[in-house]
C-alpha positions in Angstrom: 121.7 138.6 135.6 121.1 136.1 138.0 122.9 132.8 138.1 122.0 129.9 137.0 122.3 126.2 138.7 124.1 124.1 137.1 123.0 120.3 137.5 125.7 118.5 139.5 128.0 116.5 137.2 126.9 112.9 136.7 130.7 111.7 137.8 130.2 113.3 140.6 127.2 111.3 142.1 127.1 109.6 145.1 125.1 105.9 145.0 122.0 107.5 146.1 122.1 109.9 143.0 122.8 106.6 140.8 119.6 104.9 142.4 117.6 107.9 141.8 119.3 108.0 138.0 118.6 104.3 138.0 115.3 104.4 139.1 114.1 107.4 136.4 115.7 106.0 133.5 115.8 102.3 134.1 112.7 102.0 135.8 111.4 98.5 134.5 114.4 97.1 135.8 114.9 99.1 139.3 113.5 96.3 141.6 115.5 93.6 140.0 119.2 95.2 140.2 119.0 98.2 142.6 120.6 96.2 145.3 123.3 95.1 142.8 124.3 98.8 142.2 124.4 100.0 146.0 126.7 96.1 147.6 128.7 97.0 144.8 128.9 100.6 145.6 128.3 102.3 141.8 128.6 105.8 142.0 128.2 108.0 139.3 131.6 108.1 138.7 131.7 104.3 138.4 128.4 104.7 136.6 129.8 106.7 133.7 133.1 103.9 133.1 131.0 101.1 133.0 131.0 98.3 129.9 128.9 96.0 129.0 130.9 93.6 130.7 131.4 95.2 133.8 127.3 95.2 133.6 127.8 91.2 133.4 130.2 91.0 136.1 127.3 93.1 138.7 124.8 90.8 138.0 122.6 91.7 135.2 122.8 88.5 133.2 119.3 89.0 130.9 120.4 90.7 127.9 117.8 92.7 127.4 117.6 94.0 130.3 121.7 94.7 130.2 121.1 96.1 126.7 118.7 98.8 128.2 120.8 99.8 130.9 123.7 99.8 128.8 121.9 102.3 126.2 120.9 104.6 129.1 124.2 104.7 130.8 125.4 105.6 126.9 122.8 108.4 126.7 124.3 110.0 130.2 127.7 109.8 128.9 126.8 111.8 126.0 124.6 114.4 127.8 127.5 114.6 130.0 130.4 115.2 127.3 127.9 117.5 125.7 127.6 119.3 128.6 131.5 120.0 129.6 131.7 121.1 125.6 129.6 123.8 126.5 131.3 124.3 129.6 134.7 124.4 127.6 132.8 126.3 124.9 131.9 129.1 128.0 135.0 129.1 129.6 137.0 130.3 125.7 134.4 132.8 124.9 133.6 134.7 128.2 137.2 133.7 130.5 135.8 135.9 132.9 132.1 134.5 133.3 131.7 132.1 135.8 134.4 128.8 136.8 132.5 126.1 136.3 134.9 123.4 138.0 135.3 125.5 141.1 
């Protein structure tokens, strides 16, 4: 059985993976704070322990928009916990199937 890739872990992102995140997911709003996410140098790691707040303190002042990149940096959180419970999930059932931290 052939192996299958696994999509590189969201806390693992360099900026350029958060401007291409930022730019699928939060389209409407990539022109106006791009440039906010790379001078401030938001990787994914950053990405995934934002708060609102810390969305405050880059720049993005409009709730609305703040309130939709909030929700979408909530949504990758959760796809990424759900996705290191499976990993877990792997790791206890098959111990000798593949090492996915390696």
């Amino acid at each position: 059985m052939g192996k299958l890739a696994r999509p590189k872990p969201c806390y693992l992102w360099t900026t350029a993976e958060v401007q291409k995140w930022l730019k699928r997911h939060c389209s409407e709003y990539f022109q106006n704070y791009s440039q906010l996410f790379i001078i401030h140098d938001i990787s994914g790691k950053a990405l995934v322990h934002m708060s609102e707040e810390a969305l405050i303190r880059l720049g993005i002042n409009n709730p609305n928009h703040r309130e939709a990149v909030w929700r979408e940096i909530l949504k990758l959180r959760l796809k990424a916990d759900i996705q290191e419970m499976k990993e877990i999930e792997m790791s206890t059932k098959y111990p000798d199937h593949i090492n996915f931290f390696k």
